[in-house]
C-alpha positions in Angstrom: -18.6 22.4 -20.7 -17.0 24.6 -23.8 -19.6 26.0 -25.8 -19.9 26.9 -29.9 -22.3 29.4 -31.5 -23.2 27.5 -34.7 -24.2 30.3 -37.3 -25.9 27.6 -39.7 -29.8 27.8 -41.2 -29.6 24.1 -42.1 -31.1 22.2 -39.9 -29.7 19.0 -41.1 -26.3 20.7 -41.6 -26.7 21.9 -37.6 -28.3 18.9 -36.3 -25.4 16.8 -37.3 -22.8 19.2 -35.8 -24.4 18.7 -32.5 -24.4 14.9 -32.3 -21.0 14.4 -33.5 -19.3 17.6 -31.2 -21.0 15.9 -28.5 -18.6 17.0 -25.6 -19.7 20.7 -26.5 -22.5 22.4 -25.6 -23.9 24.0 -29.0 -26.2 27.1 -29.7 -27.5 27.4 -33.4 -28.6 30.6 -35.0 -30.2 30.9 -38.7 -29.1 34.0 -39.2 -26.0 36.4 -39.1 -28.1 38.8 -37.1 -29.8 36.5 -35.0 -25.7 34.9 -34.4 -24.5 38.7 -33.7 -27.5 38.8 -31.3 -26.5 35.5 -29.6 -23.2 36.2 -29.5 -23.8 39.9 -28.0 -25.4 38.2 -24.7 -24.3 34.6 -24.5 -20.2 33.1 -23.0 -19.6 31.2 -26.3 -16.0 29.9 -26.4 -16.0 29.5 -30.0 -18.0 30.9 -33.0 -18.9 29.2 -36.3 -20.5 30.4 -39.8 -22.2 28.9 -42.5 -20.6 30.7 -45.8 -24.3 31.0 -46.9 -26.8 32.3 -45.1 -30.0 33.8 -45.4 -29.4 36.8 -44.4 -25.5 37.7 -45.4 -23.8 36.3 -48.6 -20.0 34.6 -48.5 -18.5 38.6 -48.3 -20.6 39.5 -45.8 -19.8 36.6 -43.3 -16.3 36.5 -44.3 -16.0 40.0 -43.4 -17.5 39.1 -39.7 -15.1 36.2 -39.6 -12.2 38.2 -40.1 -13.0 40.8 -38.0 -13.5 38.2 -34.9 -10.7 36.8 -35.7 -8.7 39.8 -35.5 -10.0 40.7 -31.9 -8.7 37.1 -30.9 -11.8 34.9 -31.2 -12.0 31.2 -32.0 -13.0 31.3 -35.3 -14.2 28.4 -37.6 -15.7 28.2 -41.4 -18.3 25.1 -41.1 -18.9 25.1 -45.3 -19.9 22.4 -48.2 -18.0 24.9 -50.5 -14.3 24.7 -48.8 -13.0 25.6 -52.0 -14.5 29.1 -51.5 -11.6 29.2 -48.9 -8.5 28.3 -50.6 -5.7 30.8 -49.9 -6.7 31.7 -46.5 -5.7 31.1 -43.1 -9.3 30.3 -41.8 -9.9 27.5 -39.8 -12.3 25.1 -42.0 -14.7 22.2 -41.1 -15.8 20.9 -44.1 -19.5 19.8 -43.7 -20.1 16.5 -44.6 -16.3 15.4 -43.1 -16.4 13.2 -39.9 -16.2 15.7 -37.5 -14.5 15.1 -34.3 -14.2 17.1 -30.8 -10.5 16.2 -30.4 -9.7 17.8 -33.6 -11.9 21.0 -33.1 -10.0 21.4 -30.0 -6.5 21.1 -30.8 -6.9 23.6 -34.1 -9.1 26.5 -31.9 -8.0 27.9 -29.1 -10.3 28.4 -26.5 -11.0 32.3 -26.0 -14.2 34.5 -24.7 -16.0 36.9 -26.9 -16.9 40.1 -25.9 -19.8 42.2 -26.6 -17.2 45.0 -27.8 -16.5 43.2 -31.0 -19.7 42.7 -31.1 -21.1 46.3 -31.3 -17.8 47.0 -33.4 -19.0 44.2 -36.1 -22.8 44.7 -36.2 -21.9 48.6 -36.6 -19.8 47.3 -39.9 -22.9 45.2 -41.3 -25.1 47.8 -41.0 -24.7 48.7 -44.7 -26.6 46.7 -47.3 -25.8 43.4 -47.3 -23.9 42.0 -50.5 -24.5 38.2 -51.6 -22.2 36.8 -54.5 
């Protein structure tokens, strides 16, 4: 079964992910660093962020994002505030928007992430985290 890291501290927000992505086995972390920890040891096929998150502000998590995404990663932006977006190539679920596995599918393409990246991105968030 393909598998998503869900980067999300709502649990609403993640809750209803997981019932409508149904054919996808999801993993949800609250934090960036608890989803760079995930990430680091689990065989995700694709990774997803909250824009907002405790831990990391909209530059911080936009800086992971494009930083997965330039190793090759499936890469998705699962935000309330799309608009935060606009200009960019990022692929966006909007929350609140009927989800469905079909679509998620056809716009990702499935890859593995490595723990490289990994160590490469959490060695570029050790600075101070900035929240806008």
């Amino acid at each position: 079964m393909p598998s998503i890291l869900l980067v999300e501290d709502n649990s609403v927000d993640a809750r209803y992910f997981k019932e409508v992505i149904g054919e996808y086995e999801v993993t949800v972390a609250e934090t960036l660093e608890e989803g760079l920890e995930l990430f680091s040891t689990g065989d995700y096929d694709h990774i997803g962020f909250d824009m907002r998150l405790p831990d990391a502000g909209p530059a911080d998590v936009l800086t992971a994002v494009r930083q997965l995404e330039e190793e090759g990663y499936s890469v998705f932006v699962y935000t309330g505030q799309p608009h935060l977006l606009e200009g960019t190539t990022h692929t966006v679920i909007r929350k609140g928007a009927p989800i469905e596995a079909r679509v998620l599918r056809l716009t990702m393409a499935t890859r593995k992430l490595s723990s490289e990246a990994v160590a490469r991105m959490r060695g570029a968030l050790h600075g101070p985290l900035t929240t806008i």
